[in-house]
C-alpha positions in Angstrom: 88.9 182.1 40.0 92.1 182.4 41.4 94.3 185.2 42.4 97.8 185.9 44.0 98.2 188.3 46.8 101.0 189.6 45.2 99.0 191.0 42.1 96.3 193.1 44.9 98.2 196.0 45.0 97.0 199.6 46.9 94.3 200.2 44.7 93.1 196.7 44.5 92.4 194.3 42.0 89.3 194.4 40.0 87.1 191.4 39.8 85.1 190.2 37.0 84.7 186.3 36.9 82.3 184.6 34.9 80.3 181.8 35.8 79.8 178.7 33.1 78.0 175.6 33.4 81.0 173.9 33.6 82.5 175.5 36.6 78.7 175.1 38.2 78.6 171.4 37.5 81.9 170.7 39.2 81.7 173.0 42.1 78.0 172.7 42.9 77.0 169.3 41.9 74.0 169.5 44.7 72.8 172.5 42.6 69.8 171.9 40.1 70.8 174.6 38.5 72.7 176.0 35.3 73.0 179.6 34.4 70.2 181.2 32.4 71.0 182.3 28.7 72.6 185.9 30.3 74.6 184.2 32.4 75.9 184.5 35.8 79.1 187.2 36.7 81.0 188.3 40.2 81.8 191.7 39.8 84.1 193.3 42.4 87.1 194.2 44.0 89.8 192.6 46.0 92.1 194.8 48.3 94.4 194.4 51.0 93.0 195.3 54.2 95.4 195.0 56.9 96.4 191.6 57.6 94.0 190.2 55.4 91.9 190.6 52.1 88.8 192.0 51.3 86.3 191.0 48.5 83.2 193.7 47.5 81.5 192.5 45.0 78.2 191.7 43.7 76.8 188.3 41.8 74.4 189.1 39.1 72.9 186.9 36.8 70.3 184.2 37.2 69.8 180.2 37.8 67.4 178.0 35.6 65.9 175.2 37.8 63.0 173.0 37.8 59.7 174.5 38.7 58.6 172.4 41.8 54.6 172.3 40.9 55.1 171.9 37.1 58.7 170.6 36.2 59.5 173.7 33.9 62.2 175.6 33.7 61.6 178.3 36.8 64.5 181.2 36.1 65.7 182.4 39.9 67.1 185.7 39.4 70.2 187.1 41.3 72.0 190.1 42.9 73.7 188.8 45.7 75.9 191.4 47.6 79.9 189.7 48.5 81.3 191.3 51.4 84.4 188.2 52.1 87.7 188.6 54.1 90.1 186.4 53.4 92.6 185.6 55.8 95.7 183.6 55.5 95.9 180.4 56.9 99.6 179.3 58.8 100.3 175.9 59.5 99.2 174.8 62.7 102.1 174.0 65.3 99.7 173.0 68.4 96.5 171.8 68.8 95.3 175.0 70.4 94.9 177.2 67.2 91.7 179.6 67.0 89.5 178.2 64.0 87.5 181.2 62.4 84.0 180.2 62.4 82.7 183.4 60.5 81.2 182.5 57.3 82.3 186.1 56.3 85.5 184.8 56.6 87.7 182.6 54.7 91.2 181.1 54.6 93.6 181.0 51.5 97.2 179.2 51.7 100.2 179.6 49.6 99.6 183.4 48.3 96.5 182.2 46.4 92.7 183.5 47.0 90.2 180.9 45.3 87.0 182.3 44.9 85.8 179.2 43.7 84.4 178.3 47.2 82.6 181.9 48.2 81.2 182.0 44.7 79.4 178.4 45.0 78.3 178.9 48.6 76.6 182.4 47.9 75.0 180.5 44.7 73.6 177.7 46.9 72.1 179.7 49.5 70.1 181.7 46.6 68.7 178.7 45.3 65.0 178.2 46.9 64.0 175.0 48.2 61.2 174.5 45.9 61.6 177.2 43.0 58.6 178.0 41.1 58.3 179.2 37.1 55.7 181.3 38.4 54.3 182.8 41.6 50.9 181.7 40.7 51.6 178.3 39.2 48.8 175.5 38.8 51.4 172.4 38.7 50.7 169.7 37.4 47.4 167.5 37.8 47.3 164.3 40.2 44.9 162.7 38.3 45.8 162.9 34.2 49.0 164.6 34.5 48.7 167.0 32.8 49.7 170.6 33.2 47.3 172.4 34.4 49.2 175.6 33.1 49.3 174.8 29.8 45.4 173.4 29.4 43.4 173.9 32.4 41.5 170.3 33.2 38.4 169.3 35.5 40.0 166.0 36.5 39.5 166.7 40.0 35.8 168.3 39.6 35.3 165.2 38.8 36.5 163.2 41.4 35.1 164.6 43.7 31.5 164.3 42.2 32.4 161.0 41.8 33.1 160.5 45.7 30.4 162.5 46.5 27.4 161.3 48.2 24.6 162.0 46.5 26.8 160.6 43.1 24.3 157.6 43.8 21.6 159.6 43.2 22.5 160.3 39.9 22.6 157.2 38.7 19.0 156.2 39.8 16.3 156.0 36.8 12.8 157.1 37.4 10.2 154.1 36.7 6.8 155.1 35.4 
């Protein structure tokens, strides 16, 4: 995911980088995530803008995680806009450089842009806190364990009648 400046010409440089389980393990080891069957792609362009580089492009694809109610697979689909500048980075002389601190913007060194780093931030800011397989998702069950997507269960009906107050009542016998 690496290109040289010197291969952008006028027109730019068209973009299309796929995105493999490998490259997701290594770069985004934080992520509970792997790509979904279809995959995940950048598509986009690269093109010199003045003194520095411009990447338009868009991620498509989607992210398999674990449901945070059940523990399946939840699929987190994706269609993230890239709008990146890329600016390049000079050694520092003094102590009294500028450091960038626009996200938008990124340093490269040496005539190379990685993507590499855009790519895995704009993948872990998709990724929910607590995806789900399904909005409506039942989870799993606190008492059996069970999921309660799968075969619906009356574990805590019963609990609660159990706890209740009057369960006592129930268990009385009526003498004659």
């Amino acid at each position: 995911m690496r290109y040289k400046i010197r291969d952008i010409d006028e027109q730019g440089l068209d973009i299309q980088e796929p995105v493999s389980s490998k490259w997701l393990a290594a770069e985004c080891p934080d992520l509970d995530a792997k790509p979904a069957p279809g995959g995940i792609s950048l598509r986009g362009r690269l093109e010199k803008s003045g003194d520095s580089y411009l990447l338009r492009g868009q991620l498509n694809g989607a992210l398999v995680g674990t449901c945070a109610r059940c523990l399946e697979p939840a699929t987190i689909p994706l269609g993230l806009p890239m709008m990146i500048s890329f600016v390049e980075e000079e050694p520092a002389e003094d102590e009294e450089s500028e450091d960038v601190d626009d996200p938008a913007v990124l340093g490269f060194s040496g005539g190379v842009i990685d993507l590499g780093p855009a790519i895995g931030d704009e993948l872990l800011l998709a990724m929910p806190i607590g995806p789900l397989c399904k909005e409506d998702c039942a989870g799993i069950c606190p008492s059996c364990g069970g999921n309660r997507n799968l075969v619906p269960c009356d574990c805590q009906e019963r609990q609660r009648q159990a706890q209740s107050k009057f369960s006592a009542i129930s268990k009385l016998s009526v003498k004659n």
